[in-house]
C-alpha positions as CSV (number, residue, x, y, z in Angstrom):
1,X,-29.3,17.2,29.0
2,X,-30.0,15.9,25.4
3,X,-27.2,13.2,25.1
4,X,-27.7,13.0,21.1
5,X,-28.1,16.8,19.6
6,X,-24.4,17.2,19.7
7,X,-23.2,14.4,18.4
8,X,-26.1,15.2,15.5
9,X,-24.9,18.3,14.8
10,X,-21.0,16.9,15.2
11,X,-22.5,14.4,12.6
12,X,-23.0,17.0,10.3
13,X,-20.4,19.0,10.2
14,X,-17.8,16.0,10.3
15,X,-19.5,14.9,6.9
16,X,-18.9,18.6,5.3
17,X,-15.3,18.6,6.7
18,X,-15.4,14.5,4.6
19,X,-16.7,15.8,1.5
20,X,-14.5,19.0,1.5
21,X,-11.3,17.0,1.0
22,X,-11.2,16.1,-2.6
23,X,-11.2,20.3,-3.3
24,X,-10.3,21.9,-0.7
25,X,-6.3,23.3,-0.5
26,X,-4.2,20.8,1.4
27,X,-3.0,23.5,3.8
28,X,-4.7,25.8,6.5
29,X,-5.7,29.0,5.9
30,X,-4.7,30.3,8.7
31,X,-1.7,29.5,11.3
32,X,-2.2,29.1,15.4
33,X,-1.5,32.5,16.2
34,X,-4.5,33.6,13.7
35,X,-6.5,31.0,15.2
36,X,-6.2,31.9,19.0
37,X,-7.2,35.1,18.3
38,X,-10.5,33.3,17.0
39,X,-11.3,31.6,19.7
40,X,-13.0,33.2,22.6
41,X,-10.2,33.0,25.5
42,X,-13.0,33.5,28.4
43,X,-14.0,31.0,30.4
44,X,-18.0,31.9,31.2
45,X,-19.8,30.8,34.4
46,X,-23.1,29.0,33.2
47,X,-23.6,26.0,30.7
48,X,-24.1,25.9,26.9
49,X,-25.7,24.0,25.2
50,X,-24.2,20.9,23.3
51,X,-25.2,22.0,19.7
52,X,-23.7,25.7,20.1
53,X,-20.5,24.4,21.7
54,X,-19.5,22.2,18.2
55,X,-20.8,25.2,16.2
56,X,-18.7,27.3,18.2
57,X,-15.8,25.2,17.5
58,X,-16.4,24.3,13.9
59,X,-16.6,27.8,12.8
60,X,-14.1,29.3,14.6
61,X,-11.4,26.2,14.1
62,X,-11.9,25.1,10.4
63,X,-9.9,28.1,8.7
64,X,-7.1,26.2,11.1
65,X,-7.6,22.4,9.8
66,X,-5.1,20.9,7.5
67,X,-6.3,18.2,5.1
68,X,-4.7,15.4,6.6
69,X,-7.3,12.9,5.7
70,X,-7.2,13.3,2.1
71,X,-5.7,11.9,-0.8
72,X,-2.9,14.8,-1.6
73,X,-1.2,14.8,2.0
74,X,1.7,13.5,1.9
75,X,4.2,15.8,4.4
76,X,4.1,12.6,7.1
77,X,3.5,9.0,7.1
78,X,0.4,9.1,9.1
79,X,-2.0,7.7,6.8
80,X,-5.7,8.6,7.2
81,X,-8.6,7.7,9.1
82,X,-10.2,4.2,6.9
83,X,-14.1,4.7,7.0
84,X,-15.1,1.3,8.5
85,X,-11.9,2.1,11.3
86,X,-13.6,6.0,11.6
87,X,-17.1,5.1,12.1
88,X,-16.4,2.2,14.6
89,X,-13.9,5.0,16.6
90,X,-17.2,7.0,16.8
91,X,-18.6,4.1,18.6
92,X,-15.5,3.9,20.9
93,X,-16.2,7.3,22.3
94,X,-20.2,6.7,22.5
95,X,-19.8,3.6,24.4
96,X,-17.2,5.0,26.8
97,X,-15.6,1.7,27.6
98,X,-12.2,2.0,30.1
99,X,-10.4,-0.8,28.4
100,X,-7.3,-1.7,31.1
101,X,-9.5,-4.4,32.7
102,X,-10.6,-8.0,31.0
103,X,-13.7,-7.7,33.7
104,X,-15.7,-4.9,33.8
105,X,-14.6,-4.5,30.0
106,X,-15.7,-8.3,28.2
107,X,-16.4,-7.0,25.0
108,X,-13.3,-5.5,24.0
109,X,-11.2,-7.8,26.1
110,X,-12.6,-10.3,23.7
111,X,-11.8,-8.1,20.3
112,X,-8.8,-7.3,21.4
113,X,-7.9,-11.2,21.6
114,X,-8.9,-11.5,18.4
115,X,-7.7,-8.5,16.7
116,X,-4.1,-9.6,18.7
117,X,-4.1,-13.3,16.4
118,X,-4.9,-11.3,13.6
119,X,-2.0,-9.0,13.5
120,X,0.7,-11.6,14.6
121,X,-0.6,-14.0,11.6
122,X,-0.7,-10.9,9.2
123,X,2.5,-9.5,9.6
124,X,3.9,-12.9,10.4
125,X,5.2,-12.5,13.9
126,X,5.2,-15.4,15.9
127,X,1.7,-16.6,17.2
128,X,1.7,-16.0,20.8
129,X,3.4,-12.9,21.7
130,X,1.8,-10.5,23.2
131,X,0.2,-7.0,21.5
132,X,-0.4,-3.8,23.7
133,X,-2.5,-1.4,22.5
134,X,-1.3,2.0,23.0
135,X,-1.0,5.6,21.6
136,X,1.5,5.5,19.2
137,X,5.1,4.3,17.6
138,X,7.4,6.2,20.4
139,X,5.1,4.5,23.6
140,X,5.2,1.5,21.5
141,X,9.1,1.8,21.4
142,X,9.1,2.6,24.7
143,X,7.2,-0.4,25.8
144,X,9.0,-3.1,23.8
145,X,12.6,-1.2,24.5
146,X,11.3,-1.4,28.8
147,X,10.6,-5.4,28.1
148,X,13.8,-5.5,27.2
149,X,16.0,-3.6,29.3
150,X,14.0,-5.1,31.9
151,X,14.7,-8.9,31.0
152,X,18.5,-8.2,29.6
153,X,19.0,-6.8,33.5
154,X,17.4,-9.9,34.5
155,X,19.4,-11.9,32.8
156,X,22.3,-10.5,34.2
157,X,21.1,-11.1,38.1
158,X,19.7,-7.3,38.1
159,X,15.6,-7.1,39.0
160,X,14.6,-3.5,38.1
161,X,11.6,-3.6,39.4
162,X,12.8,-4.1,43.1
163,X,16.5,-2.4,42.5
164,X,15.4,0.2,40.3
165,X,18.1,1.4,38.1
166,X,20.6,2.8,40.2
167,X,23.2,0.6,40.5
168,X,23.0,-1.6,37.9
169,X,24.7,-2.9,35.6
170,X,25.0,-0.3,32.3
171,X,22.9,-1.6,29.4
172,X,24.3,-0.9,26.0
173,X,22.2,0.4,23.1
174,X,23.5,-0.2,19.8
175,X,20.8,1.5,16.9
176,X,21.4,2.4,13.1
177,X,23.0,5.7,12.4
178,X,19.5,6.4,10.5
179,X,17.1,5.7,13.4
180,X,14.0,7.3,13.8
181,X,14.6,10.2,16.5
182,X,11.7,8.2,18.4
183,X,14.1,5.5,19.7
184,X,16.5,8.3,21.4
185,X,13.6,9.9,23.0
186,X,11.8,6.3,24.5
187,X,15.7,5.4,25.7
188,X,15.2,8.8,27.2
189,X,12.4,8.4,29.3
190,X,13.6,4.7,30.3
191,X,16.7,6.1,31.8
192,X,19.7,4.4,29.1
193,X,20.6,7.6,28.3
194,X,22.2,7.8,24.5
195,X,22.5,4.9,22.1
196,X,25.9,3.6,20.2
197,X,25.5,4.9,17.0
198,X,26.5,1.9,14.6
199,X,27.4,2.5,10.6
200,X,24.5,2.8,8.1
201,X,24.5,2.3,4.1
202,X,23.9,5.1,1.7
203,X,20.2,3.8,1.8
204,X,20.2,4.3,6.1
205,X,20.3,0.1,6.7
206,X,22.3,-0.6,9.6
207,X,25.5,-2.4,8.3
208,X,25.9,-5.7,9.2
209,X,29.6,-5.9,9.9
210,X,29.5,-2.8,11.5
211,X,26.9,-4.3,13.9
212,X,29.2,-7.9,14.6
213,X,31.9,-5.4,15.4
214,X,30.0,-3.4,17.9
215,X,28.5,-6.5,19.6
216,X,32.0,-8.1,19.6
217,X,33.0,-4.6,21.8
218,X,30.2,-5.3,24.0
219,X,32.3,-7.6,26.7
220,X,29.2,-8.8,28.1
221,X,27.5,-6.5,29.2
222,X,24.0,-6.5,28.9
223,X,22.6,-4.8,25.3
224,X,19.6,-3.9,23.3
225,X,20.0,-3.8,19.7
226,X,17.8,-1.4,17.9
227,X,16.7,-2.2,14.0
228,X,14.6,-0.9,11.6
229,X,11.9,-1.6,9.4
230,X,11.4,1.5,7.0
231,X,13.9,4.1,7.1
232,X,12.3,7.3,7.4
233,X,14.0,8.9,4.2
234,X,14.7,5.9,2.3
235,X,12.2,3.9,3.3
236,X,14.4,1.0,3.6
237,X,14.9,-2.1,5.8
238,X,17.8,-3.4,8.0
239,X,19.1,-7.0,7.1
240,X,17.4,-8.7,9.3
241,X,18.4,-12.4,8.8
242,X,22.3,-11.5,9.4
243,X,21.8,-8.6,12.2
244,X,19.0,-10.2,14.4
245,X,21.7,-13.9,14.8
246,X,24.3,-11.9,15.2
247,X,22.4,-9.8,17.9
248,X,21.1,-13.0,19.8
249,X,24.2,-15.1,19.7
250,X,25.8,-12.3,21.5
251,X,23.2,-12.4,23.9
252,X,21.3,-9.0,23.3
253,X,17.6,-8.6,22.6
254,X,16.5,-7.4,19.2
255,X,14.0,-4.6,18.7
256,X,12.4,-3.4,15.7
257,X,11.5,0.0,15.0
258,X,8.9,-0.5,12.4
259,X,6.3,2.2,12.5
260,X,5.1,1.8,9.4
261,X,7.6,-0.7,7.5
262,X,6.5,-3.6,9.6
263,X,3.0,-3.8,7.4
264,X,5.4,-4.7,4.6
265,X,4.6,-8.6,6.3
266,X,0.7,-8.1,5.4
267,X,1.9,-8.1,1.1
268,X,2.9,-11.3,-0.6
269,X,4.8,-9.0,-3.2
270,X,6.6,-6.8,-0.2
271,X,7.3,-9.5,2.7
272,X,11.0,-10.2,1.3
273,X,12.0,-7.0,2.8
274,X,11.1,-8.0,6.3
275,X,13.3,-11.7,6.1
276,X,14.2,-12.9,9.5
277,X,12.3,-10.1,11.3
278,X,10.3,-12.4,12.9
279,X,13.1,-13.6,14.8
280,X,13.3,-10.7,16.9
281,X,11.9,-10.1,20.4
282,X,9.5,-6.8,20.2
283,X,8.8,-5.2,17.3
284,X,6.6,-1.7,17.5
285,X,4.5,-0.2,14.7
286,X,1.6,2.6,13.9
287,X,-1.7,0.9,13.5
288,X,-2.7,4.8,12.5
289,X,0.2,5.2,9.4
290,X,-0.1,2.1,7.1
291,X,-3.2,0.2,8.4
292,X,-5.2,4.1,8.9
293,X,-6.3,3.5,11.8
294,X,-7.7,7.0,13.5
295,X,-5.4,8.6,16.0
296,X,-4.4,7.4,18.3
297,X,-2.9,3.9,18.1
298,X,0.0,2.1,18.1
299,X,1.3,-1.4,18.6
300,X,3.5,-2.8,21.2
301,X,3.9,-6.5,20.0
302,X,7.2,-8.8,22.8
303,X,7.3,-12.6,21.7
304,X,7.6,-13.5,26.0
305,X,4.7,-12.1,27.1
306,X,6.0,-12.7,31.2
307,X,8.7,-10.2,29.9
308,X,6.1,-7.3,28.7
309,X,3.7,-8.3,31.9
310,X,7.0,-8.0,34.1
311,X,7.8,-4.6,32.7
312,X,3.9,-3.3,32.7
313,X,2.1,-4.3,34.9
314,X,0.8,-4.0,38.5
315,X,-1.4,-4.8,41.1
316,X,-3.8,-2.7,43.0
317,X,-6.4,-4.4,46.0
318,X,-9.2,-2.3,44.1
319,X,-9.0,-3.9,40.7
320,X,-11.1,-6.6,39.9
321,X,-8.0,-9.0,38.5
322,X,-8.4,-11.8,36.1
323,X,-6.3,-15.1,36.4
324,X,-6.0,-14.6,32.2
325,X,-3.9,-11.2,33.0
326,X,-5.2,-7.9,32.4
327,X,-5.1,-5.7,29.0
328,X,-3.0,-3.2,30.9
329,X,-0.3,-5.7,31.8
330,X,1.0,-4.9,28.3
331,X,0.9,-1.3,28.0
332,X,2.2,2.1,30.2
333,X,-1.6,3.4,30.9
334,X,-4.1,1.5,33.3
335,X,-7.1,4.2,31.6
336,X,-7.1,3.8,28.1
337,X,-9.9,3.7,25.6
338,X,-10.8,1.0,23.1
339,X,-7.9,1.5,20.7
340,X,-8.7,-2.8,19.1
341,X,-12.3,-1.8,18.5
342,X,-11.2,0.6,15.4
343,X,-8.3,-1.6,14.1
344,X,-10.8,-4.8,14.3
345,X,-12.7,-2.6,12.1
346,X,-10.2,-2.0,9.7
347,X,-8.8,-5.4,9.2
348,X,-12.5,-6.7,9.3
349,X,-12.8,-4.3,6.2
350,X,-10.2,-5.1,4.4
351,X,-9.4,-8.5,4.7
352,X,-6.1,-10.2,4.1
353,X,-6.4,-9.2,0.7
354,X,-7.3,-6.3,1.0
355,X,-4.7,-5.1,3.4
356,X,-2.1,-6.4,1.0
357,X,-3.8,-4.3,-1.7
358,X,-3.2,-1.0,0.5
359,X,0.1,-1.7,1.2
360,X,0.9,-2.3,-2.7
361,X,-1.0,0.6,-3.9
362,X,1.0,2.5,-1.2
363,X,4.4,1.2,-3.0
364,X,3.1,1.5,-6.4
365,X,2.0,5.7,-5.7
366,X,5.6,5.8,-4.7
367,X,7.3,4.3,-7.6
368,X,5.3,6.7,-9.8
369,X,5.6,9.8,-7.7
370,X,9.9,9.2,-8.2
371,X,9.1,8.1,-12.1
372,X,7.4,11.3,-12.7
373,X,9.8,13.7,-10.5
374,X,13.0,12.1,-12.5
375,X,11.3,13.5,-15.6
376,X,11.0,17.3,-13.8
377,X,14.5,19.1,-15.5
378,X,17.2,19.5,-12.8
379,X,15.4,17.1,-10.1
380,X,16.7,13.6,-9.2
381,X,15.1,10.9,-7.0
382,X,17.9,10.1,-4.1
383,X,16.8,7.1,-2.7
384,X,16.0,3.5,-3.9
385,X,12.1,3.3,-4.1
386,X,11.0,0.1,-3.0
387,X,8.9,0.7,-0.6
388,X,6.5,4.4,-0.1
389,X,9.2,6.9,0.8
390,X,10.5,9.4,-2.3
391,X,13.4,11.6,-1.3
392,X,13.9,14.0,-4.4
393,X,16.4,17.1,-4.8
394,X,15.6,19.9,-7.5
395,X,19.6,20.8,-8.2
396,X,21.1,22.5,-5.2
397,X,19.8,23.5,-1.8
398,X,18.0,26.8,-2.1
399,X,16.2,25.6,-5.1
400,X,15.0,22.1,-3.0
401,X,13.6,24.5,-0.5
402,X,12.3,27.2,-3.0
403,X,10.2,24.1,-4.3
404,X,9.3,22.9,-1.3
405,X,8.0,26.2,-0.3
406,X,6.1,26.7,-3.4
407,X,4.0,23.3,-3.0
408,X,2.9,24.6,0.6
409,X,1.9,28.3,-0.8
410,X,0.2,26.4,-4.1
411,X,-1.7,24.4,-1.7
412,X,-2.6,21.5,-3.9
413,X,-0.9,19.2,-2.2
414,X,1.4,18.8,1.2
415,X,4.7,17.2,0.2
416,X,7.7,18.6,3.5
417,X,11.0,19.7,3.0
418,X,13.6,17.7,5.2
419,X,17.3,16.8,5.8
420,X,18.8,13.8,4.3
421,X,23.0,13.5,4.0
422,X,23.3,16.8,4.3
423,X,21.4,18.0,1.4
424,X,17.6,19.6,1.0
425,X,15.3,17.2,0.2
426,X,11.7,17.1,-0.5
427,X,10.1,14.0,0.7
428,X,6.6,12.4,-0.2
429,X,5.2,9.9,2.0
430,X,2.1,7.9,0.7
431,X,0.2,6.4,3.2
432,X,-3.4,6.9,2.7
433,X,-6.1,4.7,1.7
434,X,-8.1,7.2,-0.3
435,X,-4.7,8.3,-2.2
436,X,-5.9,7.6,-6.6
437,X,-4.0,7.8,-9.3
438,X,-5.3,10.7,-10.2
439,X,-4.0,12.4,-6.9
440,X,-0.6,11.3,-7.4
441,X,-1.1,12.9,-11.2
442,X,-2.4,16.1,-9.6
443,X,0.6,16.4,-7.4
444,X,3.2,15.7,-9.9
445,X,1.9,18.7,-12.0
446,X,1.9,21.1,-9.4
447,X,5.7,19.7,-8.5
448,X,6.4,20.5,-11.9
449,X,5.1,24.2,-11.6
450,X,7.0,24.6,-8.5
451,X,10.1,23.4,-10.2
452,X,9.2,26.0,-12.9
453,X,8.8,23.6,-15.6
């Protein structure tokens, strides 16, 4: 079999679908019911060939694809795919490397090293902890939030790994009313159960006297203490500096949720908002929402590196171990593909400088996106833009969502509807590299055609 005529052909078309974005509508054409009926449901006995199976799928799936990648989606803060990070991820699947051992895998054992320095010393985390590589922000949550209920049991005479978790001794959560739904599900799936809820500002920052109450309740017991580094309406930041001492000198370990607030670190002009976060234990972020990265990748970064190896990793007679410790001793899969060859790429790219620059262009799309929606009659900017979130209302609830259904049916851009104390909102997330001015320009006009005026 040919090994190169399909990805040719997947050249191709992945090329028109590129050049497509800067016209095409933001949203699909056509929803997943439409699309399984386009897509032939049989299974046949013999082989295709290469070439027909990505024209198959091209035709019968592009009606279906939303135009995540381009400069006018802003419904999530997912970013979109940088073209240094996007070509090298092409290479990731070519050369089929299983990265979970330092062995058999040398050369992106090696990149991985490097691409871990770089990321502690551009977001400013302490040099030395450890950076797992895995899909996303809830397995990175779930990986630094395991470290530490793993070592805070520890601590308290309580060895999960031998014991389990039946038994022992309950481990408090204590998270920001405003948390990211993420941090629920990752307690979830490590067995805590349900966090404390603990009081947040208007702007969703965890309060810090709320927090020194809620630790002075704790009694001892062992706790994990949940903050956040871009609130997922507001886009704002816990106060780090007075939450993570209070946290530690009551004896808990201090996570941050910061899936894509903790890139703040990489700007000169944004790092105040992250003061003190380096004083926590994990931190977890979305190399594929700021940094756009492609899917999927996310970063699992624990300053004790025993405590992440304790919690991760294992030992089988097959494996061919390395006395260094093994890329999989800091993450939940053993299989994994080469998720620090792309965001070597990226950072390689860019530069210090030129990561900076995309995280201030980010924050200076979202001062003018709230600039020009105050200036829409009846709509009013709800949140304090300092970083890339805009939370708007148009007037009262019906008219919010009328708006926000309006934008999706116009198509021009993608801006979602959402929740935020207890009012419709319409939120805009900018988090794309390829976002212009001029997108930002195009978007506000059609806002103000929603908004019927």
């Amino acid at each position: 079999m040919d090994r190169t005529s399909g990805l040719d052909r997947a050249h191709q078309h992945a090329v028109a679908w590129l050049d497509s974005l800067a016209d095409r509508p933001v949203p699909p054409r056509l929803g997943a019911d439409d699309m399984l009926a386009r897509l032939d449901r049989h299974l046949q006995d013999g082989p295709r060939d290469p070439v027909e199976v990505v024209d198959e799928l091209v035709a019968a799936c592009e009606p279906g694809l939303t135009a995540m990648p381009g400069g006018r989606f802003f419904g999530f803060v997912i970013g979109g795919s940088h073209p240094a990070a996007l070509a090298v991820d092409w290479l990731v699947s070519a050369w089929d490397q299983n990265a979970g051992l330092r062995t058999p895998t040398p050369a992106h054992s090696a990149v991985e090293h490097v691409t871990e320095e770089w990321i502690l010393d551009l977001l400013g985390l302490p040099a030395g902890s450890a950076v797992g590589f895995v899909t996303g922000g809830t397995m990175a949550n779930f990986t630094c939030l395991a470290a530490g209920r793993d070592e805070v049991l520890r601590r308290a005479g309580w060895d999960v790994a031998e014991q389990g978790l039946a038994g022992s001794p309950p481990v408090r959560v204590l998270v920001g009313a405003e948390r990211h739904d993420t941090v629920d599900l990752s307690l979830r799936y490590l067995g805590l159960g349900a966090p404390e809820p603990v009081a947040a500002d208007d702007q969703g920052r965890i309060e810090p006297a709320a927090l020194a109450a809620a630790l002075d309740a704790g009694d001892g017991r062992p706790t994990i203490v949940v903050l956040q580094a871009g609130n997922l309406h507001s886009g704002a930041f816990d106060p780090f500096e007075a939450t993570v001492t209070a946290a530690h000198d009551a004896g808990a370990w201090v996570h941050v949720d910061g899936a894509f607030g903790l890139f703040a670190g990489a700007s000169p002009r944004r790092r105040y908002l992250l003061a003190g976060v380096e004083h926590a234990d994990s931190w977890a972020t979305d190399a594929h929402k700021t940094l756009n990265v492609p899917y999927d990748c996310g970063l699992a970064i624990v300053r004790d590196r025993a405590a992440l190896r304790a919690a991760m990793g294992m030992h089988g007679d097959y494996l061919i171990h390395d006395a260094v410790g093994e890329p999989f001793d800091k993450v939940p899969e053993i299989s994994r593909r080469g998720r620090a060859f792309p965001v070597w790429a990226v950072l390689r790219a860019l530069g210090r400088d030129g990561v900076a620059r995309l995280v201030d262009g980010f924050c200076e799309h979202a001062a003018a996106f709230a600039e020009g929606i105050s200036a829409i009659d009846g709509a009013e900017v709800l949140n304090d833009v300092e970083f890339t979130q805009v939370c708007a209302s148009f007037g009262d609830d019906d008219r919010t969502r009328a708006v926000v259904a309006a934008m999706l049916a116009e198509g021009t851009a993608w801006t979602t509807g959402s929740r935020w104390h207890g009012r419709a909102v319409l939120r805009v997330s900018v988090s794309n590299w390829s976002t212009t001015v001029d997108d930002v320009a195009t978007t506000l006009a059609a806002l103000r055609r929603a908004a019927g005026g």
